[in-house]
N, C-alpha and C positions, 0 to 999 in steps of 0.2 A: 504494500500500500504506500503511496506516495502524498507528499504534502506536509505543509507544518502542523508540528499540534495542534494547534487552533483549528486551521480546517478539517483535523481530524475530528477530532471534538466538536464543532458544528454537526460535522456529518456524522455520527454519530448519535448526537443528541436528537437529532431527526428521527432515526431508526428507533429510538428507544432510550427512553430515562437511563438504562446502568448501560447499555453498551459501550460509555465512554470508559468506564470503567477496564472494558478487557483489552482496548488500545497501551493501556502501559499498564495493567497489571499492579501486583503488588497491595500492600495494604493502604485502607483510603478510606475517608470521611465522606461520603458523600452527602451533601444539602442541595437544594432547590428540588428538583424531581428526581437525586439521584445524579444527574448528569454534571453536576459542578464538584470536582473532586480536589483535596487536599491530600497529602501523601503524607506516611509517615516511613522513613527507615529503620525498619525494626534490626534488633543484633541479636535475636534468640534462632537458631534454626528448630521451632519447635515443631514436634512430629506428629500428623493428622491422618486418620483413617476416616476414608467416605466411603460413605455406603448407601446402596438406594433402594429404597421400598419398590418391590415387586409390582406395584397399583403409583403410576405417575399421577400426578398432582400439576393440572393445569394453572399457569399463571393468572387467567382471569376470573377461575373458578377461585382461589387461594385467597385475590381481591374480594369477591364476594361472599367469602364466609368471614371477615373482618367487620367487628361491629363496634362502636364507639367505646364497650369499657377493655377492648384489647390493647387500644394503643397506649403508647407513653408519652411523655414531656419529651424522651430524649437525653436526661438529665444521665443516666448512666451509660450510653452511648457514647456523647461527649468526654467525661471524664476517665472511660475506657483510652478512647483517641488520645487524650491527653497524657495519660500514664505511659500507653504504647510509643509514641513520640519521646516522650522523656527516656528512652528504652527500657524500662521496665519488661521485665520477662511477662508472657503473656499465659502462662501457668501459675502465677500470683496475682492476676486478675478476675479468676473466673469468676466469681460472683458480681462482676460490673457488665457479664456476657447476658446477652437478653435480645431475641427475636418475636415482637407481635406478631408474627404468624404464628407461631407453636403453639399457641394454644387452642384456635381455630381447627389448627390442620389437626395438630392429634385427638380432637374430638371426633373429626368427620374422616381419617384416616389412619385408626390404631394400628397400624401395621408400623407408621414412623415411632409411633412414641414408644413402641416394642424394640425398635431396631435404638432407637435413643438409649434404653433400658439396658440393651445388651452389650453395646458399645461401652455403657457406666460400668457391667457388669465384668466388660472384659479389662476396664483398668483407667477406663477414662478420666481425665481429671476434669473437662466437662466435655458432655455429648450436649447435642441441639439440633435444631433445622435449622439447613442453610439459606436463607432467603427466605421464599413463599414455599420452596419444596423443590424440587423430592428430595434431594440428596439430603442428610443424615451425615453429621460428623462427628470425631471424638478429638478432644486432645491430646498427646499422652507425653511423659516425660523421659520414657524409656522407646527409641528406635524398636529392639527386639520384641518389646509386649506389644507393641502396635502393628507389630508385623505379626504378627503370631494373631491378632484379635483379627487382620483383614482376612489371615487364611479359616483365619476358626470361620467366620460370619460368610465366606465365598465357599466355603464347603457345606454351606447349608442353601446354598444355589442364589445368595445375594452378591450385586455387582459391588466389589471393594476397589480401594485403591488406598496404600499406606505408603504417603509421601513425607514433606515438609513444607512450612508454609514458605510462601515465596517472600522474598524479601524486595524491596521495591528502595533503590538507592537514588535519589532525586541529582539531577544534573543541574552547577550550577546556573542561576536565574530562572531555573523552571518552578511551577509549582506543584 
């Protein structure tokens, strides 16, 4: 793909609220509709198994099982971004981790909050849904227990992937 940032990020933001997001990757704050991103360089390479419920989870189905006492202020979002920034490890954060979709989806989709449960159960230091759905993630402190929880959860015929998070290193003057 060719062009500057910016008309990447235009065009982008056309296609869709977060697509500007996967033009540079990495971790990111997104405000406005998602498409105005902040970047943070995290220094943890910390290690994540996804995993995806057998029953997909449409994006505008996901929107409308959202009802006014799901959402948040944002307040622990914010202070997430802000700690991650400062480089705080992101396995001493978990309790500022928090997705308004999860609670939605795992009512009208127990298969995720199952696969959430097992992910905890294999070691996670936090499991959740990623976005609106489907995919299901864990965090974990130990490479081998994460590798071992993707093949336990793939031999039971669910799609795994046990990586690490990507790290997104800001070029100067960009943001």
């Amino acid at each position: 793909m060719h062009g500057t940032g910016a008309e990447l990020g235009a065009i982008a933001a056309r296609i869709g609220s977060d697509v500007a997001f996967f033009i540079r990757g990495g971790t990111a704050f997104g405000s406005g509709r998602g498409e105005q991103l902040t970047h943070a360089a995290l220094r943890h390479a910390t290690r994540v198994v996804l995993a995806m419920p057998r029953t997909g989870i449409g994006t505008s189905h996901a929107y409308g099982l959202l009802t006014p006492d799901d959402y948040s202020d944002g307040t622990l979002t914010e202070e997430l971004f802000g700690h991650l920034g400062a480089g705080q490890d992101p396995l001493d954060l978990v309790d500022l981790m928090t997705n308004d979709f999860q609670a939605p989806i795992e009512r009208h989709y127990p298969e995720a909050a199952l696969l959430r449960l097992r992910l905890e159960e294999c070691g996670a230091a936090r499991a959740m849904l990623s976005g609106s759905g489907s995919c299901v993630f864990g965090l974990f402190a130990d490479a081998g227990v994460a590798d071992d929880c993707a093949r336990e959860l793939g031999a039971t015929g669910y799609w795994t992937c046990s990586t690490k998070m990507l790290h997104f290193m800001p070029s100067a003057g960009r943001q």
